[in-house]
N, CA and C of each residue as an Amber inpcrd file, in Angstrom:
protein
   315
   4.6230000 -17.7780000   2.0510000   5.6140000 -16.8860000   2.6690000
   4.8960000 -15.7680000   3.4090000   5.3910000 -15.1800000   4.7040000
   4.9480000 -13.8730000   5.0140000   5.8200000 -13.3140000   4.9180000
   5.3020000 -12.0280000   5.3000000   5.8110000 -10.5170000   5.5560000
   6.5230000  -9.5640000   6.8510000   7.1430000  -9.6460000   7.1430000
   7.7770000  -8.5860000   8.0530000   8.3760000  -7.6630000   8.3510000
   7.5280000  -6.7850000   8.6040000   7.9290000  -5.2700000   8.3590000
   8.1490000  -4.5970000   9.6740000   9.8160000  -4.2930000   9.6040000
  10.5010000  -3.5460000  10.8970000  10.3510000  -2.0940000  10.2500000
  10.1190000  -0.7820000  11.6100000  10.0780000   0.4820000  10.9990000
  10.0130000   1.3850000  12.2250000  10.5590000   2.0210000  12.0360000
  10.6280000   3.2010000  13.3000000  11.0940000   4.7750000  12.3870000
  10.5850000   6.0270000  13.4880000  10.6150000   7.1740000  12.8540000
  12.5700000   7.7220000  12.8040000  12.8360000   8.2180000  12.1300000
  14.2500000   8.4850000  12.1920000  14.2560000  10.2360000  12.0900000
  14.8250000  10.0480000  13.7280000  14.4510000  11.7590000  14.2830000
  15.6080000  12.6200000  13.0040000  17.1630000  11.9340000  13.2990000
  18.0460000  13.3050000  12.0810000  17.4920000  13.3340000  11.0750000
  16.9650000  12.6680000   9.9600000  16.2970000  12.4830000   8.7930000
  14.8520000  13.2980000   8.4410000  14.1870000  12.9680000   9.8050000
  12.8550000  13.2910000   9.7960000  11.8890000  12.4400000   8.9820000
  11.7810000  11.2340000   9.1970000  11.2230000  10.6010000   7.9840000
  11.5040000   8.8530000   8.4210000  10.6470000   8.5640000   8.0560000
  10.1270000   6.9660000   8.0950000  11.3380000   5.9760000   7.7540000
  11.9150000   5.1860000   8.6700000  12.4990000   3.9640000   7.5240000
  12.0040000   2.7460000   8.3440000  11.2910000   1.7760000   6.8630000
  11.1750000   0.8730000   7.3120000  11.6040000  -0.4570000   5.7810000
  11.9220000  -1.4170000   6.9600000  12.4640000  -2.8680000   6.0190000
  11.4590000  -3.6530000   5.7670000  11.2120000  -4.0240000   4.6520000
  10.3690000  -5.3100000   4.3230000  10.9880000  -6.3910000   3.8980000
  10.6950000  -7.4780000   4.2770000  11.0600000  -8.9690000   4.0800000
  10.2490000  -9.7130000   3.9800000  10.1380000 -10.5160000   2.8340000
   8.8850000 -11.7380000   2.6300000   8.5350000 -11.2430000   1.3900000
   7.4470000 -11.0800000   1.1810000   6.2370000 -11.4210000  -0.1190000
   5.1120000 -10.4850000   0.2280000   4.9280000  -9.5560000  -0.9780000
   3.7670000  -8.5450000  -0.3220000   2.9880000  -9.3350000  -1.2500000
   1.4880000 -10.1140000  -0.7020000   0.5310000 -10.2720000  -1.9610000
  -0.4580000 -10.1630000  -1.4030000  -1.6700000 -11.0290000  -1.9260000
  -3.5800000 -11.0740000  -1.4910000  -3.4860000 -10.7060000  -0.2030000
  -2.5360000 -11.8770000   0.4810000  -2.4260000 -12.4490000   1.8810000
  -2.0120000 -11.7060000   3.0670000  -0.7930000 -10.7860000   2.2400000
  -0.3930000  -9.6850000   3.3380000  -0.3660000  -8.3320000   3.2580000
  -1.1300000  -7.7400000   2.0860000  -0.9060000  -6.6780000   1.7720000
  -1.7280000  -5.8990000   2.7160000  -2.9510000  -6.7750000   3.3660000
  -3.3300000  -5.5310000   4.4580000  -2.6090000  -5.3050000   5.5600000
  -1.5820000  -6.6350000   5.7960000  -0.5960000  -6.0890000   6.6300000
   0.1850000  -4.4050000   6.7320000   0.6260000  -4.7310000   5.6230000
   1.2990000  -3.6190000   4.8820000  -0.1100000  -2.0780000   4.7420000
  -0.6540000  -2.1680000   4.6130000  -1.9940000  -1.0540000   4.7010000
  -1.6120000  -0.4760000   6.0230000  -2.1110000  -1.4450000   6.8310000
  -2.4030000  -0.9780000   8.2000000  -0.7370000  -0.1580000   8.6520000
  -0.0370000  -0.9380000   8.6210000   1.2320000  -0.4590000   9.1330000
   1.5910000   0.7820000   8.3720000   1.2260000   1.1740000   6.7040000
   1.0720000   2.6910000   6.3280000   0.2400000   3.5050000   6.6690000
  -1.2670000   2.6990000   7.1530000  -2.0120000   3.9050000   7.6930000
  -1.5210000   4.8840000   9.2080000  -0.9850000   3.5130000  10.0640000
  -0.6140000   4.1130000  11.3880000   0.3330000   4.9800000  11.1800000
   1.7140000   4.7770000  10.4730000   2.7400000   5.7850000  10.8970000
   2.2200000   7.0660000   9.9680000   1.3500000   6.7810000   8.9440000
   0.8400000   8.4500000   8.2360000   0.1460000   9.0230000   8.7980000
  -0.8480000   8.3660000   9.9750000  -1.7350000   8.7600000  10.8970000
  -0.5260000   9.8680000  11.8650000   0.4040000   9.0860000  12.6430000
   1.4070000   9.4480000  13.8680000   2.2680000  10.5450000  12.8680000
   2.5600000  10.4280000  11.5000000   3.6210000  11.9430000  10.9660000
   3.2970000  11.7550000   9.8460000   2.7410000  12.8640000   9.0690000
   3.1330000  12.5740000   7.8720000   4.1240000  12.7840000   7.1530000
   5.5420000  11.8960000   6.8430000   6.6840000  12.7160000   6.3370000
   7.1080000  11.3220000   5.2520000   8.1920000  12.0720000   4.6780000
   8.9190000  11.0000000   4.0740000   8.8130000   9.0310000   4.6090000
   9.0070000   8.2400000   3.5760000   8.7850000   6.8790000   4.4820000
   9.9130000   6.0430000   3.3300000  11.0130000   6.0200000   3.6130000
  12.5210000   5.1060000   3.1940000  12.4560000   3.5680000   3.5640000
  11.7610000   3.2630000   2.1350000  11.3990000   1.7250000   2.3400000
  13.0020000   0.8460000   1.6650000  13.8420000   0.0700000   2.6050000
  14.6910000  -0.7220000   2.3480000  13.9980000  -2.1530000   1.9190000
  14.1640000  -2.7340000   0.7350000  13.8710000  -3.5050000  -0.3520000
  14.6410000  -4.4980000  -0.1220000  15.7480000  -4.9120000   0.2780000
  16.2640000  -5.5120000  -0.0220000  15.5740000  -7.3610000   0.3890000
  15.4640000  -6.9710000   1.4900000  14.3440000  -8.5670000   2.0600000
  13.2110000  -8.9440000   1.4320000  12.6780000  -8.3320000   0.0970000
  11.6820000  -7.9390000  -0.4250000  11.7680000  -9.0920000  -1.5460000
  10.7650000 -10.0070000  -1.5410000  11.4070000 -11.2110000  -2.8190000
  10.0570000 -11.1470000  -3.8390000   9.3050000 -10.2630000  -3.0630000
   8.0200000 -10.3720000  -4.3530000   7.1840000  -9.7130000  -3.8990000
   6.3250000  -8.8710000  -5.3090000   5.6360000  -7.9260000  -4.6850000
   4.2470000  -8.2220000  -5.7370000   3.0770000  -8.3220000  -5.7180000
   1.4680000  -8.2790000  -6.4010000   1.3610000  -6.8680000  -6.7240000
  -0.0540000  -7.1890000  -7.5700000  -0.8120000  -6.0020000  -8.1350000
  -1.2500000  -5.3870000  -6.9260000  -1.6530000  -6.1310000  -5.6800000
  -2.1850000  -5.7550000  -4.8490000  -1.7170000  -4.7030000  -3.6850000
   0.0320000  -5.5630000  -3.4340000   0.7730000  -4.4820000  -2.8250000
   1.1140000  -3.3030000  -3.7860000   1.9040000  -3.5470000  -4.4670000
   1.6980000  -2.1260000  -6.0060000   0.2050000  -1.0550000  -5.1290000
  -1.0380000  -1.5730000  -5.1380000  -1.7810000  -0.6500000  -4.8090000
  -2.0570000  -0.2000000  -3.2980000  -1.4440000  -1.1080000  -2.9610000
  -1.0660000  -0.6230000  -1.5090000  -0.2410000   0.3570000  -1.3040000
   0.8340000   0.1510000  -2.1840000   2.3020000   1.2940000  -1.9410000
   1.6690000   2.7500000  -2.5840000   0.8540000   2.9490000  -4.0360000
   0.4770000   3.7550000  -4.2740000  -0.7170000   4.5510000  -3.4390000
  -1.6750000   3.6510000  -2.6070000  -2.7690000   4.4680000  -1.9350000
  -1.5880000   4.8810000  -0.7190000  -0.5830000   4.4470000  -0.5540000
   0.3030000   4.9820000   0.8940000   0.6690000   6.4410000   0.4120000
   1.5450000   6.5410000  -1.0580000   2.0130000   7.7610000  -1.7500000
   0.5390000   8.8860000  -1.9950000  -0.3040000   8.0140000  -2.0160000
  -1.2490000   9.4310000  -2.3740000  -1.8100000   9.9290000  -1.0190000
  -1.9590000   9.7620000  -0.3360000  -2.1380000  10.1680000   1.0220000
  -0.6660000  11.1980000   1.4150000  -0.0240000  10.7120000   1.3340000
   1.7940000  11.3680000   1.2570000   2.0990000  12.4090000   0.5060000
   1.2200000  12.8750000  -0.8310000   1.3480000  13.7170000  -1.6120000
   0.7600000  15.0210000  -1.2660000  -0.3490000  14.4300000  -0.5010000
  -1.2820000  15.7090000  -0.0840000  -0.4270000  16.6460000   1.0030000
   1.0810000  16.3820000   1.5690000   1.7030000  16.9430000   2.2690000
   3.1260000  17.2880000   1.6860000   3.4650000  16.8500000   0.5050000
   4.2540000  17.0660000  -0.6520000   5.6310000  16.1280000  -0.2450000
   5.2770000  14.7830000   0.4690000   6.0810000  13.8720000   0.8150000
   6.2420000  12.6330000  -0.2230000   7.4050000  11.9090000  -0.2050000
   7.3330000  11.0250000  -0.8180000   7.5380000   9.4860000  -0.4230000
   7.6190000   8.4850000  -1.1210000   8.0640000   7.1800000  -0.5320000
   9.5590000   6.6480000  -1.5180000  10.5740000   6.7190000  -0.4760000
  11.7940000   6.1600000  -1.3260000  11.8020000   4.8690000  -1.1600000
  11.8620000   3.9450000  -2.0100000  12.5980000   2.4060000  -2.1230000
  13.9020000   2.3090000  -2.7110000  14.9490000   1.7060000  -2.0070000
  16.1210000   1.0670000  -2.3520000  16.2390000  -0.2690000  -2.4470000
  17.5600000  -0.6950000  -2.3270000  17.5740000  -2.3320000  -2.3550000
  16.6410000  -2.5820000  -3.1050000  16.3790000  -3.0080000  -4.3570000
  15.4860000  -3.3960000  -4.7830000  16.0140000  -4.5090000  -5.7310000
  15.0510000  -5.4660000  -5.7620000  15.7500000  -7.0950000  -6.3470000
  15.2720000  -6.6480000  -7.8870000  16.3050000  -6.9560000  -8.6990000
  16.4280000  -6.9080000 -10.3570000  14.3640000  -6.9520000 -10.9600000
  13.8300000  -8.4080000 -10.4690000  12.7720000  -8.8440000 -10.6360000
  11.5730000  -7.5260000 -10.1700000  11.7770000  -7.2650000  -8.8780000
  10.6400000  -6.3600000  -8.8280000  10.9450000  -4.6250000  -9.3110000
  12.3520000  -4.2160000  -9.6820000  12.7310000  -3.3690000 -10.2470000
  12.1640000  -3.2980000 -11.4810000  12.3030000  -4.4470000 -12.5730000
  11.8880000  -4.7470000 -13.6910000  10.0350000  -4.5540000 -13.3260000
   9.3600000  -5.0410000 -12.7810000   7.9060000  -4.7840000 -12.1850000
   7.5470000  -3.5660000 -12.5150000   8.3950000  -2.4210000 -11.6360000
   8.0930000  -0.9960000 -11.2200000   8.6330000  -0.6770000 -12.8420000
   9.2510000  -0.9260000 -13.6280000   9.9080000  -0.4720000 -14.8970000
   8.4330000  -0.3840000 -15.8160000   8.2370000  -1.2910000 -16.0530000
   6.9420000  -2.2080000 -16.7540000   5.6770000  -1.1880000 -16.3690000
   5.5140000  -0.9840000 -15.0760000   4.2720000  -0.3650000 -14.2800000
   4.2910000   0.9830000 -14.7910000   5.5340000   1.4300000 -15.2310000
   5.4900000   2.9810000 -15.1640000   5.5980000   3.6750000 -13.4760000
   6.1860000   2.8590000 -12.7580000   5.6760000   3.2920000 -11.1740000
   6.8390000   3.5900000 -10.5560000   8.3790000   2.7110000 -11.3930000
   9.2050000   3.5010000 -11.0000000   9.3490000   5.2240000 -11.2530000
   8.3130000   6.0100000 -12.4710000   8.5050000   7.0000000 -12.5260000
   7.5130000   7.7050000 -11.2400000   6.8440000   7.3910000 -11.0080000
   5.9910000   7.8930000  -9.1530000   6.6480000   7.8090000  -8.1900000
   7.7710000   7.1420000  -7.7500000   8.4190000   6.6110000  -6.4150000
   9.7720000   7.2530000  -6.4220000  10.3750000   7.3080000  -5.8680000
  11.5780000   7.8790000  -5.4340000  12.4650000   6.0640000  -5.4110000
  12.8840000   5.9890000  -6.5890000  13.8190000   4.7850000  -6.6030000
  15.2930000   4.7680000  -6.5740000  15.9660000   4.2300000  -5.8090000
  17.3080000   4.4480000  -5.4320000  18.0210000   3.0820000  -5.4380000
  19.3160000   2.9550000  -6.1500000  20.0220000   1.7110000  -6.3480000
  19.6130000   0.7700000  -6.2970000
């Protein structure tokens, strides 16, 4: 499976939203890197990740999403995820990582 990640800056908000769909793992998680390094590079602000297209996530993305938040912290921003499928909710439960993230429905 891949990954595809739509995302643009959202001027009323001030702050990042972007959708993921596919499978974050080995294979695509530098996808996912690169596409957090650029928009933290271009603003650093909030980044409203919609979950819902999201069918599976690795140890690897996990450390992808966290090196995105710690870069994000140093400006006292955070990363929200919603939509989130039962399975990788249960993940972030387990990880202790839903308590780091800004998790929403």
């Amino acid at each position: 499976m891949s990954l595809k990640i739509n995302k643009h800056f959202d001027e009323e908000q001030n702050q990042w939203s972007m959708e993921l769909t596919g499978e974050v793992d080995i294979y695509t998680a530098g996808q996912l890197k690169d596409t957090f390094i650029k928009l933290i590079e271009e603003r650093k602000e909030n980044i409203k990740i919609n979950a819902e297209g999201l069918d599976y996530i690795d140890s690897t993305g996990l450390g992808v999403l966290i090196g995105a938040l710690k870069r994000l912290k140093e400006e006292n921003k955070n990363i929200i995820i919603f939509n989130i499928k039962p399975s990788i909710k249960k993940l972030l439960n387990i990880t202790g990582l839903d308590k780091i993230f800004i998790i929403k429905g």
